[in-house]
C-alpha positions as CSV (number, residue, x, y, z in Angstrom):
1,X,0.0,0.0,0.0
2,X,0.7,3.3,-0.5
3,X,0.6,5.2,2.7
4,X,1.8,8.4,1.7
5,X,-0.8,8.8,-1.2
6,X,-3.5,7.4,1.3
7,X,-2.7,10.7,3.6
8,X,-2.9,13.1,1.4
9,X,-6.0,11.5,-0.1
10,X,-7.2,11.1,3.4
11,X,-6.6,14.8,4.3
12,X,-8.5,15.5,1.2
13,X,-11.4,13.5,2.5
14,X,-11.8,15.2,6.2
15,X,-12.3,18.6,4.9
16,X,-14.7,17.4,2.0
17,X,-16.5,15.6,4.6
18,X,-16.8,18.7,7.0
19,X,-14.6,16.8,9.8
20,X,-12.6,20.3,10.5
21,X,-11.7,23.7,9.2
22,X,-8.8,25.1,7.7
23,X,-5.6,23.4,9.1
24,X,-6.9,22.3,12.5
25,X,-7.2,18.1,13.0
26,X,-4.4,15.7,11.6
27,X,-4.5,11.9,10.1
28,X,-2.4,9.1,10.5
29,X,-1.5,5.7,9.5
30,X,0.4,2.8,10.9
31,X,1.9,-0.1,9.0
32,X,2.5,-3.0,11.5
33,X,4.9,-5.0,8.8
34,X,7.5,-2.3,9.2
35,X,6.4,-0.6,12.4
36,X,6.5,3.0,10.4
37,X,3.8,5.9,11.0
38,X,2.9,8.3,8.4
39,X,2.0,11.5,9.7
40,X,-0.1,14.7,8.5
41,X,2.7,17.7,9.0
42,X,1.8,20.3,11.1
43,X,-0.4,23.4,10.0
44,X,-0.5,22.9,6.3
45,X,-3.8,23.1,5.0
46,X,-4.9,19.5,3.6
47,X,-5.7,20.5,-0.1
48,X,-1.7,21.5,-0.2
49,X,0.0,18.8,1.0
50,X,1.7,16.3,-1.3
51,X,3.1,13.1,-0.6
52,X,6.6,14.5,0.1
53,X,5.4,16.3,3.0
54,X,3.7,13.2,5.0
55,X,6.0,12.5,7.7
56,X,7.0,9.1,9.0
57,X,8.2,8.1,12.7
58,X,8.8,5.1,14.1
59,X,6.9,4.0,17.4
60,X,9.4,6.1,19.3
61,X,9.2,9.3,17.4
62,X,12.1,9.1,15.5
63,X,11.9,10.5,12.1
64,X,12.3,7.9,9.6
65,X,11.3,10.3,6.5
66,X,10.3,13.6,5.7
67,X,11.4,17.5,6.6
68,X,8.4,18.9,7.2
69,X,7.6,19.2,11.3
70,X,4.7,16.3,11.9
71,X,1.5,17.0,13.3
72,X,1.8,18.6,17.0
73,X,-0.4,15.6,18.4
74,X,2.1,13.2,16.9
75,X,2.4,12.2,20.9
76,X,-1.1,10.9,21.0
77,X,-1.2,9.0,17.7
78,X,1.6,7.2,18.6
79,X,0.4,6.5,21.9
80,X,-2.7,4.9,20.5
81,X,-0.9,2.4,18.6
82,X,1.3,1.6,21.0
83,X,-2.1,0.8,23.7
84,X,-4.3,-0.8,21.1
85,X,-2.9,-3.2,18.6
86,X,-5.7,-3.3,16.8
87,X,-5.9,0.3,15.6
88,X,-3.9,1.2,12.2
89,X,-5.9,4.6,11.6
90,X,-6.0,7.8,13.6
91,X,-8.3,10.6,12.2
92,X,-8.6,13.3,14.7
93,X,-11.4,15.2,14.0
94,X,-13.2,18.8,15.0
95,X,-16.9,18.6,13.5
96,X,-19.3,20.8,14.8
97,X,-22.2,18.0,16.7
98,X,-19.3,15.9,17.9
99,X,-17.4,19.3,19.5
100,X,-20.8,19.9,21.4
101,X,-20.2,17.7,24.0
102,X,-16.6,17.8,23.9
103,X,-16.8,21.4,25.1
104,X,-19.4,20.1,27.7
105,X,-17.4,17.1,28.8
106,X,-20.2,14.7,28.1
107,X,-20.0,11.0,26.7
108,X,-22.2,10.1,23.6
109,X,-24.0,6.9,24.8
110,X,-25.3,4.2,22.3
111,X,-28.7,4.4,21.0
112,X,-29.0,3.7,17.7
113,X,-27.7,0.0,15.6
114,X,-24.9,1.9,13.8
115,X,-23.3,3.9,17.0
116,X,-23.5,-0.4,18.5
117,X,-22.2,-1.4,15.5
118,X,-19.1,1.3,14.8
119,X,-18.5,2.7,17.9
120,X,-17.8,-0.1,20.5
121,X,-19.1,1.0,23.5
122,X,-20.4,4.7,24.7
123,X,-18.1,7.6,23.4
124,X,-15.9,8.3,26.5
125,X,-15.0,12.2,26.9
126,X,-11.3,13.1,28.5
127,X,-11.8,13.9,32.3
128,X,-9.7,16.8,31.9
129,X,-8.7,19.5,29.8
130,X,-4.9,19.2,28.0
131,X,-3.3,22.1,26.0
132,X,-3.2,21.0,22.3
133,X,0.3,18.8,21.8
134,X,0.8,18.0,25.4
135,X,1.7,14.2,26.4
136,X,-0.9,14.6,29.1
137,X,-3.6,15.3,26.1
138,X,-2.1,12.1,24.9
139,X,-2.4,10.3,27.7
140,X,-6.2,11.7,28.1
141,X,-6.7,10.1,25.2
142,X,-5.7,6.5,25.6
143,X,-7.7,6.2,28.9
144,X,-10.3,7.4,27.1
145,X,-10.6,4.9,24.4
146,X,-10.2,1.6,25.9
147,X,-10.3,-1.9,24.1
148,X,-12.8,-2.1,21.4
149,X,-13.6,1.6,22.0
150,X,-12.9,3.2,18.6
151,X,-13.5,6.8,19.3
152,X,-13.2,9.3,22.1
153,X,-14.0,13.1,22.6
154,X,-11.5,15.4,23.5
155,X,-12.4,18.1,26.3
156,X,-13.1,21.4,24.8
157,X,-11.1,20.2,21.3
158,X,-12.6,17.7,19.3
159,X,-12.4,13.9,18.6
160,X,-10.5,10.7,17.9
161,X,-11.7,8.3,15.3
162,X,-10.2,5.2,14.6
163,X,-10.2,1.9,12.4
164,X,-8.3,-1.0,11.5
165,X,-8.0,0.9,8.3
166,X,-8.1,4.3,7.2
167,X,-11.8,3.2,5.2
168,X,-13.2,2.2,9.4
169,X,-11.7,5.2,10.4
170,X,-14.2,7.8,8.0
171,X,-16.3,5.0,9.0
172,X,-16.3,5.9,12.6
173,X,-15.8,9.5,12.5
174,X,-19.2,9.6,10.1
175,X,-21.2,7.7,12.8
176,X,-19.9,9.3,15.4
177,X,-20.6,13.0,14.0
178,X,-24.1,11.4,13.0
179,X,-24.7,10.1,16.3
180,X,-23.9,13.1,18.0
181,X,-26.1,15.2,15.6
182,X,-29.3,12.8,16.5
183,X,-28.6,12.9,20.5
184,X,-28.7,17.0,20.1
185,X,-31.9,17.0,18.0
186,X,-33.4,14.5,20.3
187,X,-32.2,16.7,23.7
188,X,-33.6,19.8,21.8
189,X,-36.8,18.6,21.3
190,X,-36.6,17.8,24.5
191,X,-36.8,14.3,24.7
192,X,-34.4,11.9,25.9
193,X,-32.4,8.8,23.7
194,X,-33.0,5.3,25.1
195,X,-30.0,3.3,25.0
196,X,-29.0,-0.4,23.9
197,X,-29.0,-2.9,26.2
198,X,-24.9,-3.7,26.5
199,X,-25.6,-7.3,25.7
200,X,-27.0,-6.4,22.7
201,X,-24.5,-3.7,21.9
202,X,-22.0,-6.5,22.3
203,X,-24.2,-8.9,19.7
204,X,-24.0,-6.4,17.1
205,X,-20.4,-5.3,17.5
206,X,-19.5,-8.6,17.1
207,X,-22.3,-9.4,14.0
208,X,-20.6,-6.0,12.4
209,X,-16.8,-6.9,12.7
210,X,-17.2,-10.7,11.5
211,X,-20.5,-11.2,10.2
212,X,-21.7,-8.7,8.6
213,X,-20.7,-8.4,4.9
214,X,-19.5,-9.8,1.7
215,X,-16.9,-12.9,2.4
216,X,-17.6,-13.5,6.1
């Protein structure tokens, strides 16, 4: 594969899709054979960067290629892969639903098939706020998003979407954004979502990662 064209492709994608604005929010993708990283670089606006300015760092942080300074959350994407071996696509994300209750410091329970389905498990928010690039905004994250949780929100920021690939990873930061968007309607008109019973979020997570589709 090639993972340079997929982040510029990818950085394409988030702003076509209304995930952020401008330069804010950054991508990533991790190839286990070789243990390498490939990184949006930091504040370059998506529709500019080429292929020669993705970034790639080993596990440690060490640059392997590129000159261009990577992405100032590099800490926390590499702090994912390191906790979850399961995730090989970060898409950190800023969309306007989803940033509701980041800046409230609320979760986004499950209520609906596809948040059961994508999500795995109710949308934890960080328990505290962490200036943008710290390592103790990485760290926020990872607590937040433990096993089989593929997304978190970040107090006052934004959120973390993740996939096995870079396709689950649109995947979960379009159900996520959705989800969030239902659960403010529904609070507006002041009603109140009924959630999933967990065993039957676990059925469907399960029916969703090995059941459900072509070849499975």
């Amino acid at each position: 594969m090639d993972y340079k064209k997929l982040i510029v492709e990818s950085g394409k994608e988030i702003v076509k899709r209304g995930f952020t604005v401008e330069t804010w929010g950054n991508i990533s993708a991790f190839d286990a054979e070789d243990g390498k990283v490939y990184l949006t670089p930091s504040a370059m606006k998506y529709d500019s960067i080429s292929e020669e300015d993705v970034v790639v760092l080993d596990l440690e942080g060490n640059v392997l290629e590129g000159n261009r300074k990577p992405t100032i959350e590099t800490g926390m994407h590499l702090g994912l892969y390191k906790a979850r071996k399961d995730i090989r696509a970060i898409i950190h994300t800023h969309p306007m639903y989803s940033m509701i209750y980041a800046c409230q410091g609320k979760n986004i329970p499950q209520f609906t098939d596809e948040a059961a389905q994508r999500l795995g498990g109710e949308v934890l928010c960080t328990a505290q706020y962490q200036l943008p690039g710290t390592a103790e905004l990485a760290e926020e994250v990872v607590k937040a998003m433990p096993a089989e949780h593929m997304a978190c929100l970040i107090r006052n920021h934004g959120a973390v979407c993740t996939g096995r690939d870079m396709n689950e990873a649109f995947k979960t930061a379009t159900i996520l954004e959705v989800t969030a968007q239902q659960l403010y309607m529904i609070e507006s008109t002041g009603g109140r979502a009924i959630g999933i019973a967990q065993e039957n979020i676990d059925y469907m997570w399960d029916f969703a990662r090995n059941k459900y589709g072509q070849g499975k």
